[in-house]
C-alpha positions as CSV (number, residue, x, y, z in Angstrom):
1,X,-35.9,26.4,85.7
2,X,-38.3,28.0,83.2
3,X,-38.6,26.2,79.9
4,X,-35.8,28.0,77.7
5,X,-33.3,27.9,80.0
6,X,-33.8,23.9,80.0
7,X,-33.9,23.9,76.7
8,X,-30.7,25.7,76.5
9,X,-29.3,23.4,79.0
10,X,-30.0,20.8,76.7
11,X,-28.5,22.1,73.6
12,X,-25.2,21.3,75.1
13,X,-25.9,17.9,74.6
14,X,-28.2,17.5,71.8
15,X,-28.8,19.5,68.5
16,X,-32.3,20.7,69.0
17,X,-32.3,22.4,65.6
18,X,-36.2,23.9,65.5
19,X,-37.3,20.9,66.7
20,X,-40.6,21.0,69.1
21,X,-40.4,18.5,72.4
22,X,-42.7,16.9,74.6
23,X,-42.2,17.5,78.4
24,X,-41.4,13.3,78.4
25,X,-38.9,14.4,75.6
26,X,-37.1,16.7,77.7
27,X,-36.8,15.0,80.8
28,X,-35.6,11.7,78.5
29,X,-33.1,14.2,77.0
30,X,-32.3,15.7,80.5
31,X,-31.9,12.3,81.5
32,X,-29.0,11.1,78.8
33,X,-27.4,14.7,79.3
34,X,-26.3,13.8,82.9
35,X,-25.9,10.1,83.4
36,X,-23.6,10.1,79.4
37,X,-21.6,7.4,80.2
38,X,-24.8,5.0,80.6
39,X,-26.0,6.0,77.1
40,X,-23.0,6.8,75.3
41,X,-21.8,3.2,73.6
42,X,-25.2,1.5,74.0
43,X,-25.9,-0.2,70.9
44,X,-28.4,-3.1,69.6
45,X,-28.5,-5.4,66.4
46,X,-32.1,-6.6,65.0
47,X,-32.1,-9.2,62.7
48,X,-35.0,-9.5,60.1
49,X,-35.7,-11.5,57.5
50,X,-38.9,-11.7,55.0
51,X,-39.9,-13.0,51.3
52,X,-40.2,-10.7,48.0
53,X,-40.6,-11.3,44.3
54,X,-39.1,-9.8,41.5
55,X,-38.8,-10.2,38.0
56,X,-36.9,-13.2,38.3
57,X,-39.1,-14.7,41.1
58,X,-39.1,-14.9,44.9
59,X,-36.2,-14.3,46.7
60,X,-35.4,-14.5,50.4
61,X,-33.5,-11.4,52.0
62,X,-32.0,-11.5,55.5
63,X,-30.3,-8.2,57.0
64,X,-28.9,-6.6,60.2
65,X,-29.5,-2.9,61.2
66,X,-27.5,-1.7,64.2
67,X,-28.4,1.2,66.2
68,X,-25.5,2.8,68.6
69,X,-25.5,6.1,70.5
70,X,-22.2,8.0,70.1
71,X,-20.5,10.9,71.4
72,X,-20.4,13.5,68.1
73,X,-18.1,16.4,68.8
74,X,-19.8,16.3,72.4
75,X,-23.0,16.1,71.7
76,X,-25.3,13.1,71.1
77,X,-25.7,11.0,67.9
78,X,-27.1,7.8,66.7
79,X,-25.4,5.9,63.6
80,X,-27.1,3.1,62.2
81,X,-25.7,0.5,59.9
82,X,-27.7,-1.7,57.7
83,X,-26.7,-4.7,55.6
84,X,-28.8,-7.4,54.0
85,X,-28.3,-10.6,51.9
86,X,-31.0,-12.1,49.6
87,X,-31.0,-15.7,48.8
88,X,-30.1,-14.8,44.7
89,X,-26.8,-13.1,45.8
90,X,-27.8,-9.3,45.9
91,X,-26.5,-8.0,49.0
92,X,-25.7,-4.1,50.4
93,X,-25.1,-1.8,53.1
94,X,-25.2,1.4,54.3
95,X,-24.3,3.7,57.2
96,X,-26.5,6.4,59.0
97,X,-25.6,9.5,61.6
98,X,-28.4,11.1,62.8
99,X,-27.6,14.2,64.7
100,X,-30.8,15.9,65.3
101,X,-32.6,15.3,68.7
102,X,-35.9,14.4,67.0
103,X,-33.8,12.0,64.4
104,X,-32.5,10.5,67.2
105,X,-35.3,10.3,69.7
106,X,-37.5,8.7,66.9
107,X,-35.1,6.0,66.7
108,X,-34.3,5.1,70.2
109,X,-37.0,3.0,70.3
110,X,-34.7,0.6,68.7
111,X,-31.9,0.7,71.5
112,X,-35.3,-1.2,73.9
């Protein structure tokens, strides 16, 4: 299979946009494209915590992202969430969805 048609293989599953791939890339890619139902769903929750000052003083802030592969319209995506709590009662959150290939295979690390 010469390179473009893989790559347009591929781009039935992931958003390639002009993104440029290693040859690990696309057989990780290849990989998730046929065997969907091992990735799709997978998810994982890292917990931090650390110590910063600000005006008022130190603070302690402890947060949650979560990373989970989805199914988006048929093709892949990653949506992280992210909350955190500091010790002085600031908290937030937010949401993510990557749909670019490279977005998401620079974050899939995190799913390990």
């Amino acid at each position: 299979m010469s390179k473009n048609e893989r790559r347009e293989k591929i781009s039935q599953f992931f958003d390639l946009g002009k993104g440029r791939f290693t040859s690990d890339e696309y057989d990780l890619m290849e990989r998730m494209a046929y065997n969907k139902d091992e990735y799709v769903g997978k998810s994982k929750t890292k917990s931090y915590s650390y110590d910063g000052y600000s005006s008022e003083g130190k603070y302690t802030r402890k947060g949650e992202t979560k990373y989970t592969l989805l199914d988006n319209d048929g093709k892949y995506g990653l949506k992280v969430d992210e909350s955190y709590k500091d010790d002085d009662g600031y908290k937030g959150e937010s949401s993510t969805l990557y749909s670019l290939a490279r977005d998401i295979l620079n974050n899939l690390f995190n799913l390990d």
